[in-house]
C-alpha positions, -999 to 999 in steps of 0.1 A, spaced: 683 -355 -624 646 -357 -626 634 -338 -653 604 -325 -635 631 -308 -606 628 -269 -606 668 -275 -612 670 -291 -642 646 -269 -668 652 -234 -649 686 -227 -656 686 -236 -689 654 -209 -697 664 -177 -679 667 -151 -688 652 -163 -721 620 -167 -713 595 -144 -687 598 -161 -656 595 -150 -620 634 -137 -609 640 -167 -589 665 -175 -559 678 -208 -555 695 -222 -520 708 -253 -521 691 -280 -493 684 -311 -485 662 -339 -473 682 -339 -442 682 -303 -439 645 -302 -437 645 -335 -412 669 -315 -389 639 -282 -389 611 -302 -384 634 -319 -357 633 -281 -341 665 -274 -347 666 -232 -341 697 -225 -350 694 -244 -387 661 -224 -390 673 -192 -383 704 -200 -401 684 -205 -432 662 -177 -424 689 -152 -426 704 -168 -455 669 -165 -477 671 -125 -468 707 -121 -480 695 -141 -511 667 -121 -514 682 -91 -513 715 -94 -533 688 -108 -563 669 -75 -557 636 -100 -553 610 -82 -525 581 -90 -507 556 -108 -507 577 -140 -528 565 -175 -534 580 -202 -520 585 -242 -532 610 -270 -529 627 -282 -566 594 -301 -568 564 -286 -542 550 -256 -530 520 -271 -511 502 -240 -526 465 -258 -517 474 -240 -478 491 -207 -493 489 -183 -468 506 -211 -441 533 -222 -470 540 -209 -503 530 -175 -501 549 -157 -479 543 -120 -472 568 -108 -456 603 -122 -440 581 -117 -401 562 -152 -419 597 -169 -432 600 -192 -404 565 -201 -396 559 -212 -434 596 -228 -443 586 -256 -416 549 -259 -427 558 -266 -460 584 -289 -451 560 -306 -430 538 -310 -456 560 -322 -483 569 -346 -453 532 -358 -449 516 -352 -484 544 -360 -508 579 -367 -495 598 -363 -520 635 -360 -522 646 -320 -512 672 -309 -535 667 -269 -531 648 -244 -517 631 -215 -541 619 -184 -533 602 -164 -561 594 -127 -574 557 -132 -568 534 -126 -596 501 -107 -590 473 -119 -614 441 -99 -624 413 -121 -601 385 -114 -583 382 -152 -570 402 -168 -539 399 -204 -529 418 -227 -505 431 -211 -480 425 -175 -494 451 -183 -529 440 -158 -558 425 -179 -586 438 -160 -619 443 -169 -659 469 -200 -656 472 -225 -686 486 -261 -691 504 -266 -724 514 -302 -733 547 -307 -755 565 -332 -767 591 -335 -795 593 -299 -791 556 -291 -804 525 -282 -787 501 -312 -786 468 -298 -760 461 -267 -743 437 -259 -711 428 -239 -684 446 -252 -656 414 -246 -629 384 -266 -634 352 -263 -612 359 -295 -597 392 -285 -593 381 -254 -567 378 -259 -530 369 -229 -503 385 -238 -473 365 -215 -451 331 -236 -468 315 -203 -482 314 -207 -519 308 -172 -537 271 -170 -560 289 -158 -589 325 -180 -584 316 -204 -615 309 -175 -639 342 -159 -624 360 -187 -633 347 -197 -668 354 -159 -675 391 -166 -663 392 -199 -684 383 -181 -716 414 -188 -739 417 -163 -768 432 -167 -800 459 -142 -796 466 -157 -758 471 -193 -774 494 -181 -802 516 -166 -773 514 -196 -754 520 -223 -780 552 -202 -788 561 -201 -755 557 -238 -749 575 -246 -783 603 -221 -774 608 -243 -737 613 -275 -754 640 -258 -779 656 -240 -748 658 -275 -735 670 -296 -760 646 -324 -746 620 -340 -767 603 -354 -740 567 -353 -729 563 -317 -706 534 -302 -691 544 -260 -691 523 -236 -670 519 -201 -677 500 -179 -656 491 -142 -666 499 -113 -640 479 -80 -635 498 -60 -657 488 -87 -685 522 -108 -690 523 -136 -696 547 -158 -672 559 -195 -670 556 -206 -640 563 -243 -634 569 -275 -655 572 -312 -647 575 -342 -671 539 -348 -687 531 -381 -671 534 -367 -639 504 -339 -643 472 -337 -639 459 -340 -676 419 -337 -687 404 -371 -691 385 -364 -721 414 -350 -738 427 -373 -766 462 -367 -759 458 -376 -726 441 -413 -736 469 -417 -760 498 -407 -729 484 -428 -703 
């Protein structure tokens, strides 16, 4: 299985570390290929299956939304971020369409996730709250790098209006405190023990309103973005 799949580093961390309560239906590539065909019935078949799901895992709404591998959260209100089961079918195709046009990779599962509030006053892209999110780098079980995952160059407003103040929102948001990076590094350290993998790992955390701390996605490190000027990158190319 590849090693950056939601499938293969979940199961073996919950419930062990904070995660958002996750609901996994099993799909396919040829699933999706029969949706975008406009097949009704396999929409609304999934549709009502996602609610039972949803329900029996006591998850509400709003939830996030992603394939084993993408969420396409760049057009969040249209994919990932789905606020209420009236928006279930119109974003399960357009993220399946987009994972059809911007990435195509291989469907293996569908997952629908408690969503996690952060403390923001910044929203880019197509109106996605910008909050504290961090990229650790791992390998052989130990923390090698650290950083913010948003970068100014990283940040795009969709609508064209960019805020006065967004920069100095966002270097506030990118501060990393002491305390923040002990919690992190353990948390990062504690994912490659739950593992048993001494690979190369990029873990993200992302903090939520109430100040938790929550991992949130990992893929195999030399599939993420990694700062150029960071020596660990230059030594993992």
């Amino acid at each position: 299985m590849d090693k950056s799949s939601f499938l293969y580093w979940y199961p073996k961390i919950r419930g062990k570390l904070e995660t958002p309560r996750s609901v996994i239906i099993p799909f396919s590539t040829r699933d999706a290929v029969q949706i975008l065909s406009g097949n009704e019935d396999a929409l609304s078949y999934l549709v009502d299956t996602v609610i039972s799901e949803l329900r029996k895992n006591h998850i509400s709404f709003p939830v996030f939304f992603k394939t084993d591998f993408y969420s396409a959260k760049w057009y969040w209100v249209d994919t990932c971020f789905i606020n209420s089961k009236n928006d279930l079918e119109k974003n399960i195709a357009s993220l399946l369409s987009s994972n059809q046009d911007d990435d195509c990779r291989p469907i293996n599962a569908l997952i629908f996730k408690q969503y996690i509030q952060p403390e923001t006053k910044l929203s880019a892209f197509n109106n996605m709250p910008i909050g504290k999110e961090r990229r650790y780098f791992i390998e052989n079980k130990k923390m090698l790098c650290h950083h913010p995952y948003w970068n100014e160059g990283d940040i795009e407003f969709f609508n064209g209006k960019y805020p006065d103040n967004w920069k100095e929102i966002l270097h506030n948001l990118n501060i990393e405190t002491e305390e923040e990076v002990e919690i992190l590094t353990k948390g990062a350290e504690l994912f490659g023990e739950l593992i048993d993998d001494d690979g190369y790992f990029s873990v993200d955390f992302m903090q939520g309103i109430a100040g938790n701390w929550y991992l949130i996605d990992v893929a195999e490190g030399h599939k993420s973005y990694h700062n150029e000027d960071c020596p660990i990158f230059t030594s993992h190319k």
